[in-house]
Structures are given as C-alpha cells and as structure tokens.
N, CA and C atoms as a LAMMPS dump frame, in Angstrom:
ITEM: TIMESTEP
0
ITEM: NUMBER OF ATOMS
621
ITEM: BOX BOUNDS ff ff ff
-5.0000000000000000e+02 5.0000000000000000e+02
-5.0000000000000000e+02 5.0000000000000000e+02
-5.0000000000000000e+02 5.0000000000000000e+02
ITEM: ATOMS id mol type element x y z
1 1 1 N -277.494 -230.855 234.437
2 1 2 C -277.407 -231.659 233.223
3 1 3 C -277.339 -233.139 233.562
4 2 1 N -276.788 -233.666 234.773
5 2 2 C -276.404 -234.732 234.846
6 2 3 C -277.771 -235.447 235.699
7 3 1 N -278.826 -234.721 236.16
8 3 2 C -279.727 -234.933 236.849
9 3 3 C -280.808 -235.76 235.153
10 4 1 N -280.908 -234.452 234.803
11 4 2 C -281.371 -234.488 233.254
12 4 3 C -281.281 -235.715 232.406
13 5 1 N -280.004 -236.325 232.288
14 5 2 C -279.399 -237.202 231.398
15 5 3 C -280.066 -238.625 232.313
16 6 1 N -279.607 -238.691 233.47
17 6 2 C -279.72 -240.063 234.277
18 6 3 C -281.2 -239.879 234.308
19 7 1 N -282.083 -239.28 234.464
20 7 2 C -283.91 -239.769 234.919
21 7 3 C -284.65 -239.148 233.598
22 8 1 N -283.794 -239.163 232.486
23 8 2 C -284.355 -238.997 231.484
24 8 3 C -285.311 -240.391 230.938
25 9 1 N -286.874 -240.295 230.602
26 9 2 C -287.268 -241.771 230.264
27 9 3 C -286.851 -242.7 228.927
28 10 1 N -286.115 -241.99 227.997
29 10 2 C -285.578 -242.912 226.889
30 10 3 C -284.711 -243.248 227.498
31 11 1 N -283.617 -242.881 228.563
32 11 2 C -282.4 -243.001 228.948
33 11 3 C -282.371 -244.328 230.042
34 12 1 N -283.641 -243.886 230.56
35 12 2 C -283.97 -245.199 231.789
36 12 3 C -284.304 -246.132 230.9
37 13 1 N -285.027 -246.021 230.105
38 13 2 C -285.608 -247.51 229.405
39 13 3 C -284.576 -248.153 228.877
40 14 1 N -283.883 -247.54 228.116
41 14 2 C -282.255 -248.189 227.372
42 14 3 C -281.023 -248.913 228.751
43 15 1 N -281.578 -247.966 229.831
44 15 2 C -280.716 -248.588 230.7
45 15 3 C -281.098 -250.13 231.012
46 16 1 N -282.602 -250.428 231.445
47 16 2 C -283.337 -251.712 231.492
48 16 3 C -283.375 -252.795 230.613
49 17 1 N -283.112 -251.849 229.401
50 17 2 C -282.958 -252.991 228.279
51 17 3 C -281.863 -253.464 227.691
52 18 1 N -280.573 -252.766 228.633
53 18 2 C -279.251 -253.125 228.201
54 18 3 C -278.971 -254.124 229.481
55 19 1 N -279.698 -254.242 230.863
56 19 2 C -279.193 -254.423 231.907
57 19 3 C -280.32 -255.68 231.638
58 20 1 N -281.444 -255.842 231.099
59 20 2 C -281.888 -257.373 231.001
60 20 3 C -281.45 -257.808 229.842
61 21 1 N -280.913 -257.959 228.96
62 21 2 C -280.108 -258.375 227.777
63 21 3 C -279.03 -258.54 228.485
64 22 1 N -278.022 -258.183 228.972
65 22 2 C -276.781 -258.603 229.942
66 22 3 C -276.875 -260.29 230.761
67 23 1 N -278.377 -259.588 231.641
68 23 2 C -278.71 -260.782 232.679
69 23 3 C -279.25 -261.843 232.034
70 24 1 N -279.932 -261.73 231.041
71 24 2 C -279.898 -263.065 230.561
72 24 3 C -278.976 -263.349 229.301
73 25 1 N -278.699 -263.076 228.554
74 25 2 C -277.187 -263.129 227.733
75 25 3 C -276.428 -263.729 228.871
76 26 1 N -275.815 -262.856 229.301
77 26 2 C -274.356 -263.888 229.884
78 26 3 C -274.549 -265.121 230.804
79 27 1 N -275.548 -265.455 231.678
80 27 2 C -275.914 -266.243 232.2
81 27 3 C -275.819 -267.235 230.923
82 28 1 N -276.518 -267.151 230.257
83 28 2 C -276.765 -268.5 229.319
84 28 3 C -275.607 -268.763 228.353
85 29 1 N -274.785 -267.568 228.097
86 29 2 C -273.409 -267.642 227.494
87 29 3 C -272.868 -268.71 228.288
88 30 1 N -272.258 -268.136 229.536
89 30 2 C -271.894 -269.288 230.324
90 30 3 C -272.456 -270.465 230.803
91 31 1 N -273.449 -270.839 230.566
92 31 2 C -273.927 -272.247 231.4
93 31 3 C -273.983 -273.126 229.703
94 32 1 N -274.03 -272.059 228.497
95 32 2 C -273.869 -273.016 227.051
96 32 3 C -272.301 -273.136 226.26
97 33 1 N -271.169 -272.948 227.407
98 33 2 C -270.102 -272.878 226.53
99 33 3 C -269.654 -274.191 225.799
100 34 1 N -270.253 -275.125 226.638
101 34 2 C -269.436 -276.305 225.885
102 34 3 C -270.322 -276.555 224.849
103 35 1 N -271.555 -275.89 224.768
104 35 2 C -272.416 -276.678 223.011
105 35 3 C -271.143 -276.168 221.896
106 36 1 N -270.739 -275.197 221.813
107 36 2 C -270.405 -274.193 220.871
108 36 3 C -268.773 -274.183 221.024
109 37 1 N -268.066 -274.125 219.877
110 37 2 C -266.332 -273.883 219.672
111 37 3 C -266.39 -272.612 219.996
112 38 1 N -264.904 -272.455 220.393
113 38 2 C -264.704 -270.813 221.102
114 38 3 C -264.828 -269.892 220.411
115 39 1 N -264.974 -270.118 219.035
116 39 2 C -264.873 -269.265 217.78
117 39 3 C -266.414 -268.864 217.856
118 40 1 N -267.445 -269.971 217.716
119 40 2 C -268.732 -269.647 217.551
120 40 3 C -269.396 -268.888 219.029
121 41 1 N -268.334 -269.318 220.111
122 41 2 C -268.586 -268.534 221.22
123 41 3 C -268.444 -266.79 221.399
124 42 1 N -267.095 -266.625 220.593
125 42 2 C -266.636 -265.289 220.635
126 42 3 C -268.136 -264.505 219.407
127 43 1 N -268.329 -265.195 218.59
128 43 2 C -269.616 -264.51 217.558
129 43 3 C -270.666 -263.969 218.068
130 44 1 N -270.936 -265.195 219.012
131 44 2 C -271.931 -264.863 220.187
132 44 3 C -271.937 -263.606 220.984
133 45 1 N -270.75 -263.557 221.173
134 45 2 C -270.292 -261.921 221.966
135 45 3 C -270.705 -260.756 220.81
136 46 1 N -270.159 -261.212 219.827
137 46 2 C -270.079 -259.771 218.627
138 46 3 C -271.825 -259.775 218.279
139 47 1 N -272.704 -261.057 218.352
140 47 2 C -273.998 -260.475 218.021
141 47 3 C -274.329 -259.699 219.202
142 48 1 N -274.147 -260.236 220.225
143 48 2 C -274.932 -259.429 221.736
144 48 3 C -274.454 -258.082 221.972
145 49 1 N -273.162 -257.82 221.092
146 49 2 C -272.801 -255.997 221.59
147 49 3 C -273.61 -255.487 220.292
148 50 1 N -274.027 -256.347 219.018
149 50 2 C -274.492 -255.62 218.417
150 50 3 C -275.955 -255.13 218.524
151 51 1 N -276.589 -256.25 219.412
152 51 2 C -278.068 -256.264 219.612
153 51 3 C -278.198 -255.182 220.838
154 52 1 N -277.023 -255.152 221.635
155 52 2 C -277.133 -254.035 222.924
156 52 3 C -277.183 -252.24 222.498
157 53 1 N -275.801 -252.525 221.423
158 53 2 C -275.792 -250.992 221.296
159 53 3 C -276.39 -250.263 220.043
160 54 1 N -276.735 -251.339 219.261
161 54 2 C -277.777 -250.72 217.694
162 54 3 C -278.846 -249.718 218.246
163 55 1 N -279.486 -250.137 218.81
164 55 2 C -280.571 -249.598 219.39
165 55 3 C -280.44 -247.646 219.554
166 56 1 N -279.366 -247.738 220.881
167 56 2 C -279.125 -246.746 221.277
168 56 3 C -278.116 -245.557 220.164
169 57 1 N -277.584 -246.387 219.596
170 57 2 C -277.118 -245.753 218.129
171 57 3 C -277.707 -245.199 217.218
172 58 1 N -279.29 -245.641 217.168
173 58 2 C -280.191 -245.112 216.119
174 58 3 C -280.508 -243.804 216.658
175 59 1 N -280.244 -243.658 218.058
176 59 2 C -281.176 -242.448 218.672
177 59 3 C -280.313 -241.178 218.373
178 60 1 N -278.734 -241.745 218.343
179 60 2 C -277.991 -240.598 219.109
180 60 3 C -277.924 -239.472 218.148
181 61 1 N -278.846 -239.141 216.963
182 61 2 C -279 -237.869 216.414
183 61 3 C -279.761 -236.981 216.622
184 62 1 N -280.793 -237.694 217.185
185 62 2 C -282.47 -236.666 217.807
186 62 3 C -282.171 -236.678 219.399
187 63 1 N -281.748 -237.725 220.105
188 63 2 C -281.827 -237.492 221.331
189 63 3 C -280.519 -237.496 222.24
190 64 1 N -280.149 -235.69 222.796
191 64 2 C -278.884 -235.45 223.159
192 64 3 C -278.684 -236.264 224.53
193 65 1 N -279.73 -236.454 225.278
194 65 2 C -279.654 -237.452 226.349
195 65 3 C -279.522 -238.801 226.188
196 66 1 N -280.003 -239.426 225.085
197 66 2 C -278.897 -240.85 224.993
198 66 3 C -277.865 -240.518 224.336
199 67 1 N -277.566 -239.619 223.547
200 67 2 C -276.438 -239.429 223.256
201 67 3 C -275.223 -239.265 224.255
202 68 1 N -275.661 -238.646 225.1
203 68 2 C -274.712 -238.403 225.992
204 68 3 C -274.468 -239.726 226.859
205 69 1 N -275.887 -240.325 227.57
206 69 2 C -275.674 -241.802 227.766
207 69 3 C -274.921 -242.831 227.463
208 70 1 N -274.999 -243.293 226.061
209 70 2 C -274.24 -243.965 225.212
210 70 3 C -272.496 -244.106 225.493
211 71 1 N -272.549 -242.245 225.256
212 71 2 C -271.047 -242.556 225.177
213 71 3 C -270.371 -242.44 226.572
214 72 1 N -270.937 -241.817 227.504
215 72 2 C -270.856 -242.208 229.132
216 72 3 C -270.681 -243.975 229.347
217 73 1 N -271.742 -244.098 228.794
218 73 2 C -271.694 -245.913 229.265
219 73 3 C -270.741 -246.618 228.71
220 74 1 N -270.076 -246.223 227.409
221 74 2 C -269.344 -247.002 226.733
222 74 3 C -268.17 -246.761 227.552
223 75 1 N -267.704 -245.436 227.858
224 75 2 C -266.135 -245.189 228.332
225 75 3 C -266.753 -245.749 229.842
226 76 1 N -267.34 -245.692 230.348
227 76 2 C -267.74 -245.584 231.931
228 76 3 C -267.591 -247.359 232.153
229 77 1 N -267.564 -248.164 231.034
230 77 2 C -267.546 -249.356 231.24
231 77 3 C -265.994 -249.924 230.817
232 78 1 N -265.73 -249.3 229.553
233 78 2 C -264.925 -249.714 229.412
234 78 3 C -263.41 -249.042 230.273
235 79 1 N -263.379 -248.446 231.196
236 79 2 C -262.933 -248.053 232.403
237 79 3 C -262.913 -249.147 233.478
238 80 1 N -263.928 -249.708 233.676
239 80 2 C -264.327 -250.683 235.049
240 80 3 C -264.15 -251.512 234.32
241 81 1 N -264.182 -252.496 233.184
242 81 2 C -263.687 -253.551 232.67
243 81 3 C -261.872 -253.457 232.978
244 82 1 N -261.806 -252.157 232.464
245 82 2 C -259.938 -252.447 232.294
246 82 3 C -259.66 -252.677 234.052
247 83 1 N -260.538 -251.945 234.708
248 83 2 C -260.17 -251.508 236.28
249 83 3 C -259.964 -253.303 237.018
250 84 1 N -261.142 -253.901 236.462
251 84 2 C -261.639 -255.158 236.826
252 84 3 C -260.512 -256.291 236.173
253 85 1 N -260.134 -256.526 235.093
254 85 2 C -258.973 -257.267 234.735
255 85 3 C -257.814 -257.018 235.179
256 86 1 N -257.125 -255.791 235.863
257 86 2 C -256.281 -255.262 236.829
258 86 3 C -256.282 -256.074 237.7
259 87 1 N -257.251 -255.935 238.711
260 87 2 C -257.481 -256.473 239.929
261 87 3 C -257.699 -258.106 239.676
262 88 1 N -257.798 -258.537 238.75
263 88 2 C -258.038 -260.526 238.398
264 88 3 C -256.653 -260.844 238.443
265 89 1 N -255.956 -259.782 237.718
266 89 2 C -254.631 -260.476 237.601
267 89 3 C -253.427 -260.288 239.007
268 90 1 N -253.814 -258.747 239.499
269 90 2 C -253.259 -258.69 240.994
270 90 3 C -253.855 -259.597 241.874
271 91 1 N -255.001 -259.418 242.12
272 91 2 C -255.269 -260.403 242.88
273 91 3 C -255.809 -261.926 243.196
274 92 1 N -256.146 -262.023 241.903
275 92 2 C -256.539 -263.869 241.411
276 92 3 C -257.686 -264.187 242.145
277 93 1 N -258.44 -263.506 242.221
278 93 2 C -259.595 -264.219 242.659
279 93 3 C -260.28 -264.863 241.78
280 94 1 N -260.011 -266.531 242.56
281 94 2 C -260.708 -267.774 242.202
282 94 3 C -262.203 -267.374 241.195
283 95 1 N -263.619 -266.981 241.767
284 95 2 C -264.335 -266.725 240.885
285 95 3 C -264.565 -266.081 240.033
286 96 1 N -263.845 -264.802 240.021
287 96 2 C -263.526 -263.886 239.125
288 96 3 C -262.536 -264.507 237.817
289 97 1 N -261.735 -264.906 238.595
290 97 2 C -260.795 -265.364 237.473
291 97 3 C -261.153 -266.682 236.286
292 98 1 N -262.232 -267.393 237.338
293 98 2 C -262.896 -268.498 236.097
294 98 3 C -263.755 -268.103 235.857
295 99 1 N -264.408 -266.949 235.926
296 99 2 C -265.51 -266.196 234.828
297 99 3 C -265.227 -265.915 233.885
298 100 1 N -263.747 -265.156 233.881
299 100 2 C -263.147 -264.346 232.895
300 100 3 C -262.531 -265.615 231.613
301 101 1 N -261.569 -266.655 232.334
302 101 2 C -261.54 -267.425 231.615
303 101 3 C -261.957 -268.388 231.351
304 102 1 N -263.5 -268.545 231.724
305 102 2 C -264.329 -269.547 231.129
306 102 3 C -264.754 -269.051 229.389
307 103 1 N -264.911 -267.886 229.533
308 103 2 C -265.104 -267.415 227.891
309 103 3 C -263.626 -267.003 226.96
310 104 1 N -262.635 -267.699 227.286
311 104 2 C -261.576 -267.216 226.93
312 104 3 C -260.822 -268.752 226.654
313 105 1 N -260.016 -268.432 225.123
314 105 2 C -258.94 -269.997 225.152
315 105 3 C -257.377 -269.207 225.489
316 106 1 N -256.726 -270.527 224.998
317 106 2 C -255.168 -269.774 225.791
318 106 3 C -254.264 -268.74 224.523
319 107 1 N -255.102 -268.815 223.389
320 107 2 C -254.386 -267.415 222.842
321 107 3 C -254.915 -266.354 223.031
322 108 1 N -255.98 -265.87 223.868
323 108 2 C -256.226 -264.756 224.091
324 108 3 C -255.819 -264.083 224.977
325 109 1 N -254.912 -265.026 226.096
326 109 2 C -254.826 -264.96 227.373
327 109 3 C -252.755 -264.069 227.203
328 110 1 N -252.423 -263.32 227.671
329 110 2 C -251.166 -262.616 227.41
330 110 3 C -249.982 -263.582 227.912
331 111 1 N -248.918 -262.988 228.479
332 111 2 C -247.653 -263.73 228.814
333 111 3 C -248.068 -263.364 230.103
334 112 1 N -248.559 -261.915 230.288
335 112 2 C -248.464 -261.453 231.499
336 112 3 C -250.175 -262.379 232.36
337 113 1 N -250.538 -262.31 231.956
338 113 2 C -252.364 -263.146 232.186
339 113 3 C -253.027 -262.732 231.838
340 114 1 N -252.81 -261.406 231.56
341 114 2 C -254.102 -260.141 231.051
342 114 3 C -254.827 -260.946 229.946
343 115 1 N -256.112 -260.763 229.594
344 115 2 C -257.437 -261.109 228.887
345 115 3 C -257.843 -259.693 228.512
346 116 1 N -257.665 -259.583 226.942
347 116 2 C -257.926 -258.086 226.85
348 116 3 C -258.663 -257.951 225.357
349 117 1 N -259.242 -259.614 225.083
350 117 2 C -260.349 -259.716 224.004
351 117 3 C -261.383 -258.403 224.062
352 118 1 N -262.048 -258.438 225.418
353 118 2 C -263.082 -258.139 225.659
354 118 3 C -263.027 -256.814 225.683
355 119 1 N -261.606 -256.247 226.273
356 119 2 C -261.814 -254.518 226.053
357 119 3 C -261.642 -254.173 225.035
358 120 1 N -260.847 -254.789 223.928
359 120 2 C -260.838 -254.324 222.432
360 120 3 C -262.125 -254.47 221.63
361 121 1 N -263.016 -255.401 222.347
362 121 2 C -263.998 -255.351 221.63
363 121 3 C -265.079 -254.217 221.882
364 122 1 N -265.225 -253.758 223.193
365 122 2 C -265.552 -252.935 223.562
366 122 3 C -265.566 -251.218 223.356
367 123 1 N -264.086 -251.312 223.301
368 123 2 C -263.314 -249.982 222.947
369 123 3 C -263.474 -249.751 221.61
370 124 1 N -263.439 -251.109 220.575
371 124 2 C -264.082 -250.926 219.094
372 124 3 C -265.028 -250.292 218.864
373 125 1 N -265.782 -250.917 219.42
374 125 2 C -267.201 -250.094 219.538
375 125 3 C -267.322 -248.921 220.098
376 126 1 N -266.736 -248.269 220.959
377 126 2 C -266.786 -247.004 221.752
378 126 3 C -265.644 -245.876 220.771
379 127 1 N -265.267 -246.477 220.269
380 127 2 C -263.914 -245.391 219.481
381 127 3 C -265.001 -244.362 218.814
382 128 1 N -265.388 -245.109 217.908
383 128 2 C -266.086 -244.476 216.644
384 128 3 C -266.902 -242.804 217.308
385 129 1 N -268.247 -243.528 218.066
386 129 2 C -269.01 -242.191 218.482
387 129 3 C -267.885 -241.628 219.249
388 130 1 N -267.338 -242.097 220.431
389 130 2 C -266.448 -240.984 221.415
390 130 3 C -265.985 -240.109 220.54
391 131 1 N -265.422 -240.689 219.289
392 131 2 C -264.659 -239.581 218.556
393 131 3 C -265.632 -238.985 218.014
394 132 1 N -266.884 -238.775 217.31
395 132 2 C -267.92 -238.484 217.048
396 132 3 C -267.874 -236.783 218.027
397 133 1 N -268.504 -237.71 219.322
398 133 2 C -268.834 -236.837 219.925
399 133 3 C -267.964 -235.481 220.334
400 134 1 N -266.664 -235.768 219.958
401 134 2 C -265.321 -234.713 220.615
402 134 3 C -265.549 -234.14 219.794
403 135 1 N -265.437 -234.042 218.464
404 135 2 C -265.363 -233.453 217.211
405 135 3 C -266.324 -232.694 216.906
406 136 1 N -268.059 -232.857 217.384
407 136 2 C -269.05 -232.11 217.327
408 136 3 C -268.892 -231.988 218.646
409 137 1 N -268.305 -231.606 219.597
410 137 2 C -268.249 -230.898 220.876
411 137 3 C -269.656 -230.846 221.747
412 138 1 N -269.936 -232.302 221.869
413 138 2 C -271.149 -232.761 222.246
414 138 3 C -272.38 -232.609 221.29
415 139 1 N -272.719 -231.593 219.888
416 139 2 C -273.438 -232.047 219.476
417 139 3 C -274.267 -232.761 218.903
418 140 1 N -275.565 -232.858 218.492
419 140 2 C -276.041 -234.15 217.676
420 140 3 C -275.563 -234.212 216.472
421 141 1 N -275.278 -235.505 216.404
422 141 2 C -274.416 -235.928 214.998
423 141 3 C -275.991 -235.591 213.921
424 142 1 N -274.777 -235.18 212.728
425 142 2 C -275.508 -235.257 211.208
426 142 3 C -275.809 -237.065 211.08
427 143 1 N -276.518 -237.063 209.576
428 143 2 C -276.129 -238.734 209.041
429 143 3 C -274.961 -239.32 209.244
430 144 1 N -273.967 -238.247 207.794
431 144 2 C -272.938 -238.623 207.715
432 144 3 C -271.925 -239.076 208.973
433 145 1 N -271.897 -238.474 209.734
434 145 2 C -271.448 -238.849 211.307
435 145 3 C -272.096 -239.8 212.11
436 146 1 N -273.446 -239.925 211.662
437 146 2 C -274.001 -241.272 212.768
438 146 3 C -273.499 -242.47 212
439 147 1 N -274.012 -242.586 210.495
440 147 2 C -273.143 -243.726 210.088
441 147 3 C -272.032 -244.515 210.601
442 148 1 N -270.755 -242.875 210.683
443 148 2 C -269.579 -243.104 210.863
444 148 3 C -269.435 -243.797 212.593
445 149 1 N -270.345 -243.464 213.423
446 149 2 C -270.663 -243.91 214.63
447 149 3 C -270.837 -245.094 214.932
448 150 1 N -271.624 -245.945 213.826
449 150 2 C -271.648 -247.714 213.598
450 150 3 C -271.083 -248.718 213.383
451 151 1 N -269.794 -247.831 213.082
452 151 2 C -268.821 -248.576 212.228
453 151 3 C -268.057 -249.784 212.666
454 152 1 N -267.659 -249.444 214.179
455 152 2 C -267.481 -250.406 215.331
456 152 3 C -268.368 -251.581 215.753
457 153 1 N -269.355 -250.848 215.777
458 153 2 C -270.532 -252.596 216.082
459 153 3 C -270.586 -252.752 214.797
460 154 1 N -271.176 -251.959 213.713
461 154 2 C -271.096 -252.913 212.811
462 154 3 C -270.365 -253.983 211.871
463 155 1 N -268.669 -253.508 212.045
464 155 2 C -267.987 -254.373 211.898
465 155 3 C -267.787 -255.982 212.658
466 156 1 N -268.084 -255.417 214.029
467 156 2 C -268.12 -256.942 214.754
468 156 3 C -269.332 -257.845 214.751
469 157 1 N -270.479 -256.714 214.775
470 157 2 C -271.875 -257.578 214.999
471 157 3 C -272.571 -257.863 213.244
472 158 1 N -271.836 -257.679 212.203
473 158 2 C -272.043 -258.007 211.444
474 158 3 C -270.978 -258.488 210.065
475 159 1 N -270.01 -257.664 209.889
476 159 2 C -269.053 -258.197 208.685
477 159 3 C -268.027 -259.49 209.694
478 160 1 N -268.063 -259.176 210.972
479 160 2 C -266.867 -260.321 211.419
480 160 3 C -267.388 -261.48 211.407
481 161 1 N -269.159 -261.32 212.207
482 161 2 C -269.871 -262.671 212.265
483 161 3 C -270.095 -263.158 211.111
484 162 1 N -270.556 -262.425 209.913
485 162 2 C -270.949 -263.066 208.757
486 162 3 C -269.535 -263.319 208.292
487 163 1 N -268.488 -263.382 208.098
488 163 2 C -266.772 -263.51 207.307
489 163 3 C -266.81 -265.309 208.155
490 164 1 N -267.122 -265.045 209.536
491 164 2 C -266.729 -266.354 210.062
492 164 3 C -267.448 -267.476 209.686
493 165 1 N -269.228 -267.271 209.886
494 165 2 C -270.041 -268.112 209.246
495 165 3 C -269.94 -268.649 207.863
496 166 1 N -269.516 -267.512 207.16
497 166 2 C -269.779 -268.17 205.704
498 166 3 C -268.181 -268.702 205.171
499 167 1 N -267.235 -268.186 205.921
500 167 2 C -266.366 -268.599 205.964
501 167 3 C -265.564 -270.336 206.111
502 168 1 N -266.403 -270.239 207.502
503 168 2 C -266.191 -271.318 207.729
504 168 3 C -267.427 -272.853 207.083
505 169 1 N -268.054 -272.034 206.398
506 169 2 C -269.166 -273.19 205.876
507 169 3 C -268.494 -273.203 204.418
508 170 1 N -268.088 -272.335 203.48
509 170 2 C -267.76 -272.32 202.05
510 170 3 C -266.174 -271.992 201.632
511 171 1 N -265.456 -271.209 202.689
512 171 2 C -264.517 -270.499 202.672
513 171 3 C -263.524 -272.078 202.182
514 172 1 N -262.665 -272.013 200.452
515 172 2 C -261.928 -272.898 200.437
516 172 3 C -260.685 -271.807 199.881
517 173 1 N -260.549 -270.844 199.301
518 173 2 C -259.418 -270.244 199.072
519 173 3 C -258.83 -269.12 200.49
520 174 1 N -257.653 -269.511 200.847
521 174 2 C -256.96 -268.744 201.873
522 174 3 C -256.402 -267.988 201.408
523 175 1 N -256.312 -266.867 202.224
524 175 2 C -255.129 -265.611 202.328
525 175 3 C -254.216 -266.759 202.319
526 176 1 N -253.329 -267.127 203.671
527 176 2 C -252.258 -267.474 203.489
528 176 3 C -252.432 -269.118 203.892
529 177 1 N -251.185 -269.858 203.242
530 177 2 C -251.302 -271.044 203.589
531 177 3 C -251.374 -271.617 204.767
532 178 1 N -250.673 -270.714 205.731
533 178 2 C -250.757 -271.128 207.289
534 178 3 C -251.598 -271.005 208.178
535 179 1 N -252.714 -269.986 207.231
536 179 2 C -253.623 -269.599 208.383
537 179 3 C -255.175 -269.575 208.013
538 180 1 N -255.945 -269.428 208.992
539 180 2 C -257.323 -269.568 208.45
540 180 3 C -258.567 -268.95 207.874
541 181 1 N -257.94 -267.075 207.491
542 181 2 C -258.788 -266.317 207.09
543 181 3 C -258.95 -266.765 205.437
544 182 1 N -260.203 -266.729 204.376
545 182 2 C -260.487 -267.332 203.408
546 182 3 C -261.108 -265.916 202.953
547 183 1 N -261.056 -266.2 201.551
548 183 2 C -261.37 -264.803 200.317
549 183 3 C -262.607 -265.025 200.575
550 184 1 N -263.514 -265.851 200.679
551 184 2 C -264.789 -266.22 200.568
552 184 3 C -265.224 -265.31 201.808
553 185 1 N -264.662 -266.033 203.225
554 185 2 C -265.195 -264.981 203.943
555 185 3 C -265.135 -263.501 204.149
556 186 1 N -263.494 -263.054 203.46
557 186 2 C -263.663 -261.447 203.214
558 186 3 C -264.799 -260.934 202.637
559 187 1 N -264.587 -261.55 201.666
560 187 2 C -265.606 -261.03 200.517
561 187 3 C -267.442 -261.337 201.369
562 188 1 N -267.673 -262.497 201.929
563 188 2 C -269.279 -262.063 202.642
564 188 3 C -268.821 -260.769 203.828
565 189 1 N -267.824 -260.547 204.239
566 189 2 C -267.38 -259.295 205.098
567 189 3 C -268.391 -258.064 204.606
568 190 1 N -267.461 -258.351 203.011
569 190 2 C -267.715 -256.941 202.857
570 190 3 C -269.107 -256.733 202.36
571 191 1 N -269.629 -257.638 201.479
572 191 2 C -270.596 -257.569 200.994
573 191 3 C -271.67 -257.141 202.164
574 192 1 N -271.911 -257.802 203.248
575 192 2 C -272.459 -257.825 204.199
576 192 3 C -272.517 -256.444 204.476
577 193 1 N -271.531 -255.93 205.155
578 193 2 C -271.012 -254.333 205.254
579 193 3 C -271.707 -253.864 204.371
580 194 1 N -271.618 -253.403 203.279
581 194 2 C -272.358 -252.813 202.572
582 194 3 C -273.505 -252.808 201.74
583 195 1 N -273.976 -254.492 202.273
584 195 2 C -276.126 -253.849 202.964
585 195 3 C -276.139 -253.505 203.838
586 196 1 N -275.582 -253.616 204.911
587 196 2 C -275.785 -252.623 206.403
588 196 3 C -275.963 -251.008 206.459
589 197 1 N -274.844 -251.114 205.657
590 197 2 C -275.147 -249.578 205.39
591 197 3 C -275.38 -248.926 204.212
592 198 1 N -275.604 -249.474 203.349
593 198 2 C -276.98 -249.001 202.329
594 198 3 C -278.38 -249.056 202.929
595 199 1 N -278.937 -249.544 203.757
596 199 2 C -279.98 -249.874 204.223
597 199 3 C -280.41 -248.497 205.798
598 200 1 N -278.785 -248.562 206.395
599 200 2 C -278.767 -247.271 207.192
600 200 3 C -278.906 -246.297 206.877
601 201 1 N -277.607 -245.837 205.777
602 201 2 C -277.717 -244.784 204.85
603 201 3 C -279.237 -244.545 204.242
604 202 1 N -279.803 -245.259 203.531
605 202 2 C -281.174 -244.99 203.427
606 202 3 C -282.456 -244.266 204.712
607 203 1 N -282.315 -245.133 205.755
608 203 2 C -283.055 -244.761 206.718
609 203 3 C -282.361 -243.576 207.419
610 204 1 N -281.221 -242.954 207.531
611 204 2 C -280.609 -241.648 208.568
612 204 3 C -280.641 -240.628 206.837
613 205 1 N -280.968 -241.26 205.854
614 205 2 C -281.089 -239.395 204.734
615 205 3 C -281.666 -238.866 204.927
616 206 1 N -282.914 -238.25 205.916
617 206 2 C -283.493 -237.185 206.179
618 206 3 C -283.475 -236.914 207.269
619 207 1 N -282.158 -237.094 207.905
620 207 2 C -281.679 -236.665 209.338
621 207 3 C -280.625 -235.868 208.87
C-alpha cells in the first residue's frame, strides 16, 4: 500500500506542486518582509496554505491515494514542524532561529520562546480531514464530509483573510473598545464563508 500511495502519479504531481509553491513562496516571503505589516504578512501565510492544500482537497473523494497523501503530509509535517521548534528553542541555532523569527513579532513568541503560530495554523488545517478520515476508517469521504474537510483552510485562506482586509479598510464599529476585531470584518468573515461554500457545495452534489 505504501509503495502504491508514494509512486502514485496524482500523488507525485501534488507532491511537485506543493514542493515548488513552498520554494518559491517562502523565499520571497522572506526577502519581502519589510514591504508588508506583520498582519498583512501573516495573510500571506493563510493565502499560501490555502493555495497549497485546496487543490489536494478537491481530490480526496475520488482519489484514495491522495487521500491518504494529504492526510500523511499534513500530520507527517506537522510532527517535524513541532519536532523542529523543539530543537530552535533547545538548541538556538543562530539560522534557524532567525528564520523562524523573521516571520514572527513578539506576541507570538511565548514566555518560554516557543513560536507556535505556525503549528496552529497548520494543525487547523489538518484537524478537520484527520478527523474525517478516522471516522470513515480510511474511506472516501461523501460531500457532506469533504465540505466538512475545508473547513480549516477555508477559514484561514479565506473568512480570516477577507475579515482582515475589509476590516481593516472599512471596519469602524468594534467588538470591544480595547481591541481591534470590527463587526464589519466579522460580518465580510462570514459572508465570504458562505460563497465558499455555496459554490463548493454546488460543485461536490454529485459526489
């Protein structure tokens, strides 16, 4: 099975196209941090997991080999991410450690040093199908379940980015006085959210 899954050709191609989207994404993330506020930086992150893993999300009802891929890669990474911020903070290595916090300001950063933006964002995204997949005991998800599979990127790669954008361009009534989330941007949240998935929902009804 595991021969199967890895030299499968949808499986290789998704691998190439997640691994050149990486190489050039983060390269240019980092060499453009100072155009952009850390806020419009972190968006940047939530479009690129959404542009990485949409793709492979559309498949995972017809094809049990990216399916299985997918959610391999998601835990299989988000494993070596946690493994990898371990070792930054035991051992401080100089380049490692200004990689990590070159995309990072000082509230993201813990008491202890840990930087753990990036696995929550990650793990967001990986919750949804993993649980998916336990529950159908590896099989291919229905609609109703692939939907439920999106829910993670699509919250970040679309209701968070659009809440912040329109937020921060129109957003004048606040939740609270002290702080900076605005009704305006909930509300493009949600709205947003639900063309995403009216538009999904439409395209996975005869799956």
């Amino acid at each position: 099975m595991t021969i199967q899954v890895v030299f499968n050709p949808d499986v290789v191609a998704y691998f190439i196209y997640m691994a050149l989207a990486l190489g050039i994404a983060l390269p240019w993330l980092y060499h453009n941090t100072h155009k952009y506020s850390k806020c419009t930086h972190r968006k940047l992150f939530h479009i690129l997991a959404f542009c990485l893993f949409t793709p492979l999300l559309t498949q995972v009802h017809a094809n049990r080999a990216v399916y299985r891929f997918t959610v391999f890669a998601f835990n299989a990474v988000s494993v070596l991410l946690i493994m990898i911020e371990q070792a930054r903070v035991e051992f401080k290595h100089p380049a490692v450690d200004h990689f990590f916090k070159h995309f990072s300001d000082e509230r993201e950063i813990t008491a202890d040093g840990y930087i753990v933006t990036h696995l929550y964002l990650l793990m967001g995204c990986a919750m949804p199908l993993t649980m998916s997949f336990i529950l159908f005991d590896g099989g291919l998800l229905n609609s109703e379940f692939m939907t439920i599979s999106f829910c993670g990127v699509a919250f970040l790669g679309v209701g968070d980015v659009s809440a912040a954008l329109y937020g921060r361009a129109f957003g004048r009534a606040k939740w609270f006085s002290n702080g900076k989330k605005t009704r305006e941007g909930t509300m493009a949240c949600v709205l947003s959210l639900g063309v995403f998935y009216a538009v999904l929902t439409h395209l996975t009804a005869s799956y």
